[in-house]
FIRO-15180 format. One line per field, with one value per residue (C-alpha): residue number from 1; x, y, z; residue in three letters. Coordinates in steps of 0.25 Angstrom, whole numbers, plus 5000, padded with zeros to 4 digits. Example, Ala and Ser with C-alpha at 12.3 -4.5 7.8 and 13.67 -1.06 7.14 Angstrom:
FIRO-15180
num: (1/2)
px: (5049/5055)
py: (4982/4996)
pz: (5031/5029)
residu: (ALA/SER)
end
This chain:
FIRO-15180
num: (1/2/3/4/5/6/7/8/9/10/11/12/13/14/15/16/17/18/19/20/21/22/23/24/25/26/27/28/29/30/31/32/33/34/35/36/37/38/39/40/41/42/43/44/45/46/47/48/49/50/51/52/53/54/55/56/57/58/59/60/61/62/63/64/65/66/67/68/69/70/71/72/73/74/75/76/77/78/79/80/81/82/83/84/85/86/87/88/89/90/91/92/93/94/95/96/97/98/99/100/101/102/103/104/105/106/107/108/109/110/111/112/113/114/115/116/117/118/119/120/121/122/123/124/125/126/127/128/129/130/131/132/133/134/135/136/137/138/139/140/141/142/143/144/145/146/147/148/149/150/151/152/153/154/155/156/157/158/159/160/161/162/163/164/165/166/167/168/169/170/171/172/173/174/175/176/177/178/179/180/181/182/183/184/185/186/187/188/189/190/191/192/193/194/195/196/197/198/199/200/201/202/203/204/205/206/207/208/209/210/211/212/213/214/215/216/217/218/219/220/221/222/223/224/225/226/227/228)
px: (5381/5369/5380/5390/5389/5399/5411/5409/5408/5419/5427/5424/5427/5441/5444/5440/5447/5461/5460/5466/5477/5481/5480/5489/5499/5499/5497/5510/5519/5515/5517/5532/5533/5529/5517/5503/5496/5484/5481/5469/5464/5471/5466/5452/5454/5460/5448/5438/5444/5440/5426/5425/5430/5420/5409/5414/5412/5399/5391/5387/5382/5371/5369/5356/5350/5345/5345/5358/5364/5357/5363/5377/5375/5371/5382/5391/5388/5388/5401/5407/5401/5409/5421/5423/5417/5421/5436/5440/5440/5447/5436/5448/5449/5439/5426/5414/5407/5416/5410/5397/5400/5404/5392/5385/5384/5382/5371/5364/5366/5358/5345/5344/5346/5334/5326/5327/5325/5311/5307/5309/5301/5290/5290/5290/5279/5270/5272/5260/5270/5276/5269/5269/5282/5291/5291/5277/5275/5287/5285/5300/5304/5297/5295/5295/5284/5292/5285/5291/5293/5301/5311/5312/5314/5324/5332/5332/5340/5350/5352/5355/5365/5371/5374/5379/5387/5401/5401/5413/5410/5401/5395/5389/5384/5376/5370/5365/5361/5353/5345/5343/5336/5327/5322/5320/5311/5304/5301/5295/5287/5280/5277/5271/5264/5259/5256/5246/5237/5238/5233/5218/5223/5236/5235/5235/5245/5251/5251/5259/5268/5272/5276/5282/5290/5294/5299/5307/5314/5316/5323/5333/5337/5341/5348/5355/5361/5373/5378/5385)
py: (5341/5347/5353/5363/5373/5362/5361/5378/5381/5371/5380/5394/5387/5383/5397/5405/5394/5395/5411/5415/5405/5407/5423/5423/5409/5408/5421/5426/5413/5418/5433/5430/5420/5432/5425/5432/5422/5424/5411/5414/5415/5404/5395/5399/5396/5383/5380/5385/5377/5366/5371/5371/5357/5352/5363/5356/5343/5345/5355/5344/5335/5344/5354/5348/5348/5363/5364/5358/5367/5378/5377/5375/5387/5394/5389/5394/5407/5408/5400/5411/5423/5419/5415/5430/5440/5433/5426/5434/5425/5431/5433/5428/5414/5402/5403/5394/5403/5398/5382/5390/5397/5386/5381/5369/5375/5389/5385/5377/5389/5399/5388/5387/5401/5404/5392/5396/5411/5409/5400/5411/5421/5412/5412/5428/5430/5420/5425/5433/5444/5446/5460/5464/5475/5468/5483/5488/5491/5501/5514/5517/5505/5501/5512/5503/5494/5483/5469/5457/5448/5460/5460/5448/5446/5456/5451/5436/5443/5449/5436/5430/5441/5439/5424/5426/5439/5432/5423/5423/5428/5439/5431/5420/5433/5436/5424/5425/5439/5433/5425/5437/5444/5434/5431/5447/5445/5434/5440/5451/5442/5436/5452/5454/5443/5446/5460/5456/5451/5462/5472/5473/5480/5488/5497/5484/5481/5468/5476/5490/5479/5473/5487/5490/5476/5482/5496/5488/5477/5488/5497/5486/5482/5496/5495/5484/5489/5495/5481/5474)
pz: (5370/5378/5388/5380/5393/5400/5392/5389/5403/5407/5398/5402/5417/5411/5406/5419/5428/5422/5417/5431/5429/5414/5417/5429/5427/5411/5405/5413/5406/5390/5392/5399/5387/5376/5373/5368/5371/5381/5392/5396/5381/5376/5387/5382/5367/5369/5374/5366/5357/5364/5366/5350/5347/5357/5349/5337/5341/5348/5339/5329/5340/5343/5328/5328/5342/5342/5357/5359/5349/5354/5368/5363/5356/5367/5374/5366/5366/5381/5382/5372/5378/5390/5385/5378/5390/5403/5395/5385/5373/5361/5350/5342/5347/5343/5351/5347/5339/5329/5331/5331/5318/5309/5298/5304/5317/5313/5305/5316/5325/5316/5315/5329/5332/5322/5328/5339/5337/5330/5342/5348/5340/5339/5355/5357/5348/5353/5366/5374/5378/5362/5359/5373/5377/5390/5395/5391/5405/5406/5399/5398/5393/5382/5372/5361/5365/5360/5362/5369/5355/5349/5362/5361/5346/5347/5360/5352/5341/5351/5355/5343/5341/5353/5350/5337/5339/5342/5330/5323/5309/5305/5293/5305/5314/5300/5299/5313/5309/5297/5306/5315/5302/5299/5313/5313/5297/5305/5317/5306/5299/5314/5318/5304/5308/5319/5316/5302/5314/5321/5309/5313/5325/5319/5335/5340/5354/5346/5330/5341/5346/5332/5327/5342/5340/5324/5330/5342/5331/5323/5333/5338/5325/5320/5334/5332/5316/5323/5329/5318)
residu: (UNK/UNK/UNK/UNK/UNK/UNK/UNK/UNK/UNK/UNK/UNK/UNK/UNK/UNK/UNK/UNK/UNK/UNK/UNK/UNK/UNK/UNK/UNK/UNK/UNK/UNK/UNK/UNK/UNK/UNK/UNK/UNK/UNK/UNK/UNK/UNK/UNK/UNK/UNK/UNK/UNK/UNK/UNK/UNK/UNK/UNK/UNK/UNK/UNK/UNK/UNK/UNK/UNK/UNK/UNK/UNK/UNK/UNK/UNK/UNK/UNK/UNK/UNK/UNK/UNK/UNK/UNK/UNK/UNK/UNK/UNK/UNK/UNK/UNK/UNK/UNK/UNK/UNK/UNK/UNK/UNK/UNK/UNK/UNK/UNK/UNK/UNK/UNK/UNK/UNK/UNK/UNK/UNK/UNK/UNK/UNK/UNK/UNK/UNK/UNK/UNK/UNK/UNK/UNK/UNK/UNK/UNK/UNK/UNK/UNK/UNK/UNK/UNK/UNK/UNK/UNK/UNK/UNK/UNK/UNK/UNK/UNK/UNK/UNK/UNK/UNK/UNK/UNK/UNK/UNK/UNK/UNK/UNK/UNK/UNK/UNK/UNK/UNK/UNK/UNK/UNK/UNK/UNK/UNK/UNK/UNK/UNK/UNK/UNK/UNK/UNK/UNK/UNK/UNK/UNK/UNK/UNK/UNK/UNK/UNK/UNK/UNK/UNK/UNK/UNK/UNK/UNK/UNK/UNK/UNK/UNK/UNK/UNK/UNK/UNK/UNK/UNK/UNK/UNK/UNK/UNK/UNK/UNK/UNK/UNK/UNK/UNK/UNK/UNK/UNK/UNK/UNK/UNK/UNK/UNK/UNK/UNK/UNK/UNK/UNK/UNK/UNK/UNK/UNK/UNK/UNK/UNK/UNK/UNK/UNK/UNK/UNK/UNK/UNK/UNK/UNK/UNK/UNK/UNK/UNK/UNK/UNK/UNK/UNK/UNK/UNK/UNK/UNK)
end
């Protein structure tokens, strides 16, 4: 259960290895026989089928062991980033977003995602270098003064976009969008925080910082309206 990398790579081997042979040896036998098919991309679902019937089986083995879940996720993703920009896989075949996607399992996803993200938060901002710019030192680059905690907030948001992006059904991706909301109302609430501390010394470099870190958040997220 600990080792989900094994039976995904073993796959992805299985695919590569026999492309040259299904391309050059089988692909030439269903075009003479009129067929649409595709070797190389029926070769690759039957075996993500298998890949999901193994998720299936495994998945409630481990719901409850965050890191164990967590690195199957992971996992998961990697296994289908690959799968569709190195083979070609048809966004219209099964994939294992749609394991990932069904209640139980989608549900523990979510929980772990925000557990997982506060932990986070709380490690950026308690961190020496959280109101201090990453490029303060280079005139050119950082016009916006923007603080390492409000870099690194934004980047962890990305992230989680990035993961949740290829889900199967837009009403899962605004789920994942409702956590981004709230971890950006709580990540406003710790600055408000921080800044009624700061309010003897309103010129002060960490009060600049907290307004530098609003403008920057600000700034992407207005950015970031266009992507749907």
């Amino acid at each position: 259960l600990n080792k989900p990398e094994w039976y995904l790579t073993q796959v992805l081997m299985w695919i590569g290895n026999h492309s040259k042979f299904l391309d050059d040896k089988i692909q030439p036998i269903l075009d003479k026989a009129g067929s649409s098919l595709n070797a190389g991309l029926e070769f690759s679902r039957a075996l993500v089928m298998l890949i999901l019937e193994k998720l299936a089986a495994d998945i409630p083995c481990l719901l409850y062991d965050d890191t164990l879940f967590c690195h199957l996720v992971d996992e998961v993703l990697l296994f289908e980033r690959e799968l569709y920009s190195v083979h070609g896989y048809l966004s219209s075949f099964p994939s294992c977003m749609h394991i990932l996607s069904e209640e139980s399992c989608f549900q523990r996803w979510l929980t772990v995602e925000k557990k997982f993200a506060l932990q986070k938060m709380d490690s950026m901002l308690s961190s020496e270098a959280a109101w201090i710019s990453q490029y303060k030192d280079i005139t050119d680059v950082d016009e916006m003064k923007v603080p390492d905690c409000a870099e690194t907030f934004m980047t962890l948001l990305l992230v989680i976009t990035d993961r949740y992006k290829n889900l199967p059904t837009a009403s899962r991706k605004l789920q994942f969008l409702g956590l981004q909301k709230e971890l950006v109302d709580d990540f406003r609430i710790r600055l408000t925080q921080v800044m009624k501390e700061e309010t003897r010394a309103s010129l002060g470099f960490r009060y600049c910082a907290i307004l530098n870190a609003v403008n920057y958040i600000a700034t992407v997220l207005a950015d970031w309206a266009d992507n749907v």
